[in-house]
C-alpha positions as CSV (number, residue, x, y, z in Angstrom):
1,X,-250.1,-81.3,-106.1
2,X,-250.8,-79.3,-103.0
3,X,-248.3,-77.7,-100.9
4,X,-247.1,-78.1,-97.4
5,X,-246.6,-75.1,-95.5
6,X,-243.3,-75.2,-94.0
7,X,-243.8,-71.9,-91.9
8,X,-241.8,-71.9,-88.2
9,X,-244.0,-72.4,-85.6
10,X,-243.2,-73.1,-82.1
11,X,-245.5,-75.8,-80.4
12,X,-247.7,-75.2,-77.6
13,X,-247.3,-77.7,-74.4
14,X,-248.7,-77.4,-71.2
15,X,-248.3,-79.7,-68.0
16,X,-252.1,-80.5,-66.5
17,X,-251.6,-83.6,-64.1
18,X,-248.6,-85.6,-63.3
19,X,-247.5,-89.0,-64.8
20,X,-245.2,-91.1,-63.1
21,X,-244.2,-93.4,-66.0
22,X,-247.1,-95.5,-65.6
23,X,-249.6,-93.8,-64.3
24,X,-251.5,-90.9,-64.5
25,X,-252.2,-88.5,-61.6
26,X,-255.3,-86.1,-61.5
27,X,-256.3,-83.7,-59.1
28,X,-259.5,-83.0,-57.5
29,X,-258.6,-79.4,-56.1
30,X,-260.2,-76.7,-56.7
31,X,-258.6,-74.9,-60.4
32,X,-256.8,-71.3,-60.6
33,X,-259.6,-69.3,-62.3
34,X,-263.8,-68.8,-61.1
35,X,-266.0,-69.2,-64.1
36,X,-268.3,-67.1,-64.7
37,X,-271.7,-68.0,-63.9
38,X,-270.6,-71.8,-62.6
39,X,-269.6,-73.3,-59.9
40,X,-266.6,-74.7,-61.8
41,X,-262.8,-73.4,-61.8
42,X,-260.7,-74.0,-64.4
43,X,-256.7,-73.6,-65.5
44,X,-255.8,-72.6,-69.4
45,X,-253.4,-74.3,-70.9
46,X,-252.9,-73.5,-74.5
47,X,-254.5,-71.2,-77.0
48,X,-254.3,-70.2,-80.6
49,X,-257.1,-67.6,-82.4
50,X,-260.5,-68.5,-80.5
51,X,-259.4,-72.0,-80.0
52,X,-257.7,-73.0,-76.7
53,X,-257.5,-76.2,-74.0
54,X,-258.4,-75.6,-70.6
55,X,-258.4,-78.0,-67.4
56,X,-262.1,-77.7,-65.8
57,X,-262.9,-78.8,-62.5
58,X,-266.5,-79.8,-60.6
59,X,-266.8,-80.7,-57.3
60,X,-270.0,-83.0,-56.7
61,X,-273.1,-82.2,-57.3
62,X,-271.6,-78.3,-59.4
63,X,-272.4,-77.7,-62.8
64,X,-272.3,-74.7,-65.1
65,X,-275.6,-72.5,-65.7
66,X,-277.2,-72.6,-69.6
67,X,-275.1,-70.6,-71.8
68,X,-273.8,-69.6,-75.0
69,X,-270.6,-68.1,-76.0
70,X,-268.4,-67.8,-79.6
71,X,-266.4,-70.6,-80.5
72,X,-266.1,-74.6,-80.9
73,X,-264.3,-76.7,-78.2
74,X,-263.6,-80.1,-77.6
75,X,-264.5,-82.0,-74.2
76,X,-262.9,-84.5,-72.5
77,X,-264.3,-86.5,-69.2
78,X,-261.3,-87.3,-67.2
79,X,-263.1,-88.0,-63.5
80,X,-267.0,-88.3,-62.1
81,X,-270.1,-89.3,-64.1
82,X,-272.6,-86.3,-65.2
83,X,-274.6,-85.2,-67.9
84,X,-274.8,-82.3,-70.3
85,X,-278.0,-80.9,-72.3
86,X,-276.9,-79.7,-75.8
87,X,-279.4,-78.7,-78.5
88,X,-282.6,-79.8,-75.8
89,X,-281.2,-83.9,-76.0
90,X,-279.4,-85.0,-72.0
91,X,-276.0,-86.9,-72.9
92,X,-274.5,-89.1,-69.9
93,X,-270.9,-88.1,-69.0
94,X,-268.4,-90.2,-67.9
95,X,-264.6,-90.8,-67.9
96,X,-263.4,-91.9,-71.0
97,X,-265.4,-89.9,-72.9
98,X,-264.9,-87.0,-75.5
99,X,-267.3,-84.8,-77.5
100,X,-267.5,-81.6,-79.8
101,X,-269.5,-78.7,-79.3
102,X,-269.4,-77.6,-82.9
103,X,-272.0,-75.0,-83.4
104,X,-270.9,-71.1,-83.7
105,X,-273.2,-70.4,-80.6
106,X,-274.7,-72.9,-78.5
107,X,-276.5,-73.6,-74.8
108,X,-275.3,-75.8,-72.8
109,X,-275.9,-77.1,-69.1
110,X,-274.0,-79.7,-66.7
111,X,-274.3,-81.0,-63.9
112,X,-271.6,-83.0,-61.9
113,X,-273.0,-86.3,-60.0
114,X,-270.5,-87.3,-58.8
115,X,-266.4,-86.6,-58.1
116,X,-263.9,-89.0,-57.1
């Protein structure tokens, strides 16, 4: 029998739109922090080792230039319709949507076509 690691840790939150019991509010404005080499901005939220969650924000018709960098992340469309080229194959993006960059290094590029 395995087991369970009972060490104290203290869990991670963070506040990234605004819910007023029924619904969800998500701004279009402009984020905290310039990426680099994107048009994007973006706020951190939480982080532990090389994995963290971070709000990113396009305007229409940004995107993010080919890159690679260390370390998987999980993506979720909240707003617009887009697409993103991983490994050479163009995924459609849209709200509702989640997907896994899962490869050590990888290139990706995105473009926004639209932000409501």
């Amino acid at each position: 029998m395995s087991e369970i690691n009972r060490e104290s840790h203290q869990l991670q939150t963070a506040s990234w739109a605004d819910f007023d019991g029924e619904n969800l509010q998500i701004y279009d404005k402009e984020r905290e922090i310039q990426m680099i080499n994107s048009d994007g901005t973006g706020t951190p939220l939480l982080k532990s080792g090389e994995f963290g969650a971070d709000v990113i924000r396009f305007g229409a018709g940004e995107g993010v230039a080919e890159h690679t960098h260390i370390g998987k992340h999980v993506l979720f469309v909240l707003k617009g319709q887009g697409f993103l080229t991983y490994d050479g194959v163009k995924n459609d993006l849209y709200p509702g949507l989640g997907y896994l960059v899962e490869v050590k290094y990888h290139m990706l590029s995105m473009q926004v076509k639209m932000m409501h």
